[in-house]
N, CA, C and O of each residue as an XYZ file, in Angstrom:
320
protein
N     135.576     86.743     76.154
C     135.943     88.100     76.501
C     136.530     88.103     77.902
O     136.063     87.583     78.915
N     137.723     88.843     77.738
C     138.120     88.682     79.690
C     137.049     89.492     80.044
O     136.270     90.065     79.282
N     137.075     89.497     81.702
C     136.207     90.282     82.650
C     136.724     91.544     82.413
O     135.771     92.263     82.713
N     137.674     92.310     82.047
C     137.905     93.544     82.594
C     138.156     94.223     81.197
O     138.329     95.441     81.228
N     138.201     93.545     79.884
C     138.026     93.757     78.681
C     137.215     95.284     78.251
O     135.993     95.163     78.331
N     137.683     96.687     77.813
C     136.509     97.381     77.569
C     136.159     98.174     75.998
O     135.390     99.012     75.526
N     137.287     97.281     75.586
C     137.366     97.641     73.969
C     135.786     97.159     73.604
O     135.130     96.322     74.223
N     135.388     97.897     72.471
C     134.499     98.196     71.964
C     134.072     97.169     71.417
O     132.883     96.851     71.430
N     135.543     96.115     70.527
C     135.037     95.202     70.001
C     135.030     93.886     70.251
O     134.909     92.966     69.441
N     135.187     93.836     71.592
C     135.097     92.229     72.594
C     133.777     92.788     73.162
O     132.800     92.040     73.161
N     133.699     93.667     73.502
C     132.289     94.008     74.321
C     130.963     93.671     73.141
O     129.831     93.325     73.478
N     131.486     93.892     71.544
C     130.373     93.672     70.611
C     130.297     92.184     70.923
O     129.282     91.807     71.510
N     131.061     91.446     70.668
C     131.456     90.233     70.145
C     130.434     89.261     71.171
O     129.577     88.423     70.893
N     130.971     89.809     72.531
C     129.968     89.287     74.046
C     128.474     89.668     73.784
O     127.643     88.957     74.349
N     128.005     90.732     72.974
C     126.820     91.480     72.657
C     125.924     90.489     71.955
O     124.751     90.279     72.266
N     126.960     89.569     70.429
C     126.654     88.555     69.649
C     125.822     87.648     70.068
O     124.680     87.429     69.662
N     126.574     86.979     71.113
C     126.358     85.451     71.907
C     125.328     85.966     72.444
O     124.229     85.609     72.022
N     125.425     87.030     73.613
C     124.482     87.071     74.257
C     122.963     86.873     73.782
O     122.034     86.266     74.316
N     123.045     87.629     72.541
C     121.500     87.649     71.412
C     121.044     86.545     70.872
O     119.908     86.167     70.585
N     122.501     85.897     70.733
C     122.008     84.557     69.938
C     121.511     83.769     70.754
O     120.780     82.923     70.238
N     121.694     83.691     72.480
C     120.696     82.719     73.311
C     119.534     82.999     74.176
O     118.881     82.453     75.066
N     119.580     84.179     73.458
C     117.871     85.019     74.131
C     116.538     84.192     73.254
O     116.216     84.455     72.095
N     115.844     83.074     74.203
C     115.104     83.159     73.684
C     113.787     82.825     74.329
O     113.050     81.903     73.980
N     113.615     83.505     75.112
C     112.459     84.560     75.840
C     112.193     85.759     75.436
O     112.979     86.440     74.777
N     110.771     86.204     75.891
C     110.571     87.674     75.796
C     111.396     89.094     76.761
O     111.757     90.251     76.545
N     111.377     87.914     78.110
C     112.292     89.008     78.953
C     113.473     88.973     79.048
O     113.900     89.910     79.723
N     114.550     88.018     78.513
C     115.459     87.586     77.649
C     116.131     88.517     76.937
O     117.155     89.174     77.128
N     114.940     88.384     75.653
C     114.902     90.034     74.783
C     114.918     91.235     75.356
O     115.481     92.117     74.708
N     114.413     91.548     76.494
C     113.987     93.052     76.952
C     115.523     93.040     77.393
O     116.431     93.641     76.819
N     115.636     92.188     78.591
C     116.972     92.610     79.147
C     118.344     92.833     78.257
O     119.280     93.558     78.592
N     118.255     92.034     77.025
C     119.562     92.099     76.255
C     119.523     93.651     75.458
O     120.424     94.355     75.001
N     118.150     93.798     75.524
C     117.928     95.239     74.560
C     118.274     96.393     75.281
O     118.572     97.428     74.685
N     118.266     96.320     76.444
C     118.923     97.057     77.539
C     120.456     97.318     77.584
O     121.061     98.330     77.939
N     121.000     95.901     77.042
C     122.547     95.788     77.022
C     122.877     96.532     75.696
O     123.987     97.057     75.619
N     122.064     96.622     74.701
C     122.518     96.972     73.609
C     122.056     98.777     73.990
O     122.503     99.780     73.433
N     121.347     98.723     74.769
C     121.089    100.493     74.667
C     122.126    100.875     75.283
O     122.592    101.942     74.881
N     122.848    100.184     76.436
C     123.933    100.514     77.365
C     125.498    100.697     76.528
O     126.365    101.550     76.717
N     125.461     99.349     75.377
C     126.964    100.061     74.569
C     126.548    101.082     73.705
O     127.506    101.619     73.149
N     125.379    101.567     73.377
C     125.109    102.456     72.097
C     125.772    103.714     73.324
O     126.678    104.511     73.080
N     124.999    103.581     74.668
C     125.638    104.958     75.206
C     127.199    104.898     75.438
O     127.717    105.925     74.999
N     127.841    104.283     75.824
C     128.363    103.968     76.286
C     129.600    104.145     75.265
O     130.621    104.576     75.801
N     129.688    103.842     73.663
C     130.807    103.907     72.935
C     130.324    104.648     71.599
O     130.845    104.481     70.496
N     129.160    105.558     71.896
C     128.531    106.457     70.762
C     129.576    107.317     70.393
O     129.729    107.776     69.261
N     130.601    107.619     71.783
C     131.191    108.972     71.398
C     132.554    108.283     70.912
O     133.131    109.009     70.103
N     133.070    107.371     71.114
C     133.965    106.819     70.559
C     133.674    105.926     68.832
O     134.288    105.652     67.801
N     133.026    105.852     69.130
C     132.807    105.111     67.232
C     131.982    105.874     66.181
O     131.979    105.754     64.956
N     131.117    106.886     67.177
C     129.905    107.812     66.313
C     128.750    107.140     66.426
O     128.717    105.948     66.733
N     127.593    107.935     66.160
C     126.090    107.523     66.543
C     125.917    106.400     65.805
O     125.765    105.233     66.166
N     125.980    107.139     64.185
C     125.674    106.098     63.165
C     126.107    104.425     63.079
O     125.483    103.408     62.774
N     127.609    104.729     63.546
C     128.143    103.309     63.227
C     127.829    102.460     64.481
O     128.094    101.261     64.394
N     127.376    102.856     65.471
C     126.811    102.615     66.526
C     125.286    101.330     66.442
O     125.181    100.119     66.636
N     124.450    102.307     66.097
C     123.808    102.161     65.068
C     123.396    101.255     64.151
O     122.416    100.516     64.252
N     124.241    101.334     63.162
C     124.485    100.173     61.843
C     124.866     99.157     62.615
O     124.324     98.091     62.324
N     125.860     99.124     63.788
C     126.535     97.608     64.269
C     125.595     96.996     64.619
O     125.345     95.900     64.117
N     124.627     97.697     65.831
C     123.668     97.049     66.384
C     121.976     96.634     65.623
O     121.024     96.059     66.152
N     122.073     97.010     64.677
C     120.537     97.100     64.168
C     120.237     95.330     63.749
O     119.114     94.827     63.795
N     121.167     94.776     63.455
C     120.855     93.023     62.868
C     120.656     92.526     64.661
O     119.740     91.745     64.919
N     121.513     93.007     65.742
C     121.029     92.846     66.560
C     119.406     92.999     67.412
O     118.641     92.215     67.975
N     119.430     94.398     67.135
C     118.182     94.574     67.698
C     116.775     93.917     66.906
O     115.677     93.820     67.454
N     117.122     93.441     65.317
C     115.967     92.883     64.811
C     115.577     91.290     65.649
O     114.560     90.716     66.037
N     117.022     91.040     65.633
C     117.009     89.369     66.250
C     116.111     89.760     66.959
O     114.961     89.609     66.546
N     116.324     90.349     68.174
C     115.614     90.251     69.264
C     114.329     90.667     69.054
O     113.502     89.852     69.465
N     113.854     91.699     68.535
C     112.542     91.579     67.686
C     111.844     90.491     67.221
O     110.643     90.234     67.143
N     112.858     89.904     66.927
C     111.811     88.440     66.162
C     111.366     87.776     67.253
O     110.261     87.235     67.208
N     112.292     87.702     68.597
C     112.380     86.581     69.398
C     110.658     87.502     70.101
O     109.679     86.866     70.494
N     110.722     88.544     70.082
C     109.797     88.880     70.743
C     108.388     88.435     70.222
O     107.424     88.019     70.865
N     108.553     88.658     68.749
C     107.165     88.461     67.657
C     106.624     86.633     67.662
O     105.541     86.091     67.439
N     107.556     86.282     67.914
C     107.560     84.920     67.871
C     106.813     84.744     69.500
O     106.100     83.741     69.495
N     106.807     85.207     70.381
C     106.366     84.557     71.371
C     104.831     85.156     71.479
O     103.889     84.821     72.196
N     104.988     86.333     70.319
C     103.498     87.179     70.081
C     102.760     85.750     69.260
O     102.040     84.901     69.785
N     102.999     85.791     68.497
C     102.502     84.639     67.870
C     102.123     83.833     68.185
O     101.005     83.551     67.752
N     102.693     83.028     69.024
C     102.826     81.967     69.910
C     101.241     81.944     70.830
O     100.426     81.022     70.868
N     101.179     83.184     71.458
C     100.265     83.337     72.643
C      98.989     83.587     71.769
O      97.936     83.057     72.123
N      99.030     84.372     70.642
C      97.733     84.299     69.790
C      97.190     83.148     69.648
O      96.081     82.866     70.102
N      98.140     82.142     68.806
C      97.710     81.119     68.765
C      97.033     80.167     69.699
O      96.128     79.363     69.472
N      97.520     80.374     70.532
C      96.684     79.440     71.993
C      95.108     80.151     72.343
O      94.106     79.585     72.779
N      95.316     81.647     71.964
C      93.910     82.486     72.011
C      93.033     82.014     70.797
O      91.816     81.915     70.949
N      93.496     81.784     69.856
C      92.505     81.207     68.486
C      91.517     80.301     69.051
O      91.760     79.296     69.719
N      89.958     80.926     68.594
C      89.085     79.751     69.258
C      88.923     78.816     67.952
O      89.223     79.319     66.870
N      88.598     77.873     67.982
C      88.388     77.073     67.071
C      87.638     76.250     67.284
O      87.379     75.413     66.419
C-alpha cells in the first residue's frame, strides 16, 4: 500500500496482513482498534453493513488469537 493511499480498498488489503501477523494478545487489541478506526472512518462511504460483513472474518481471527492465548494460560494453571 503506498503511504498516502486512502482508498478504502488498499487500506482493507493493509487491514489483511496486518491480522494475519498478530499473534499476541496485545497484538490483537491494537489491530482491533485499527479495524474500529476503518469501520469509522469509511462507514459513511461503503455503509454500516458492508462495513461490517468486510470486517467480521477479521475480527474473528483476532478472537481466536486472543482465545488461544486464554487457553494457553489455563493450561499452565491446571494443577495436576
Amino acid at each position: 500500500m503506498d503511504k498516502r493511499s486512502t482508498h478504502w480498498a488498499d487500506v482493507f488489503n493493509w487491514l489483511q496482513v496486518v491480522v494475519d501477523s498478530c499473534k499476541t494478545v496485545q497484538q490483537s487489541d491494537n489491530c482491533m482498534r485499527l479495524l474500529q478506526n476503518f469501520e469509522r472512518t469509511y462507514e459513511n462511504r461503503l455503509g454500516i453493513s458492508e462495513c461490517m460483513e468486510m470486517l467480521r472474518p477479521l475480527k474473528h481471527q483476532l478472537w481466536n488469537v486472543g482465545e488461544l492465548s486464554f487457553s494457553e494460560k489455563m493450561k499452565k494453571l491446571e494443577i495436576k
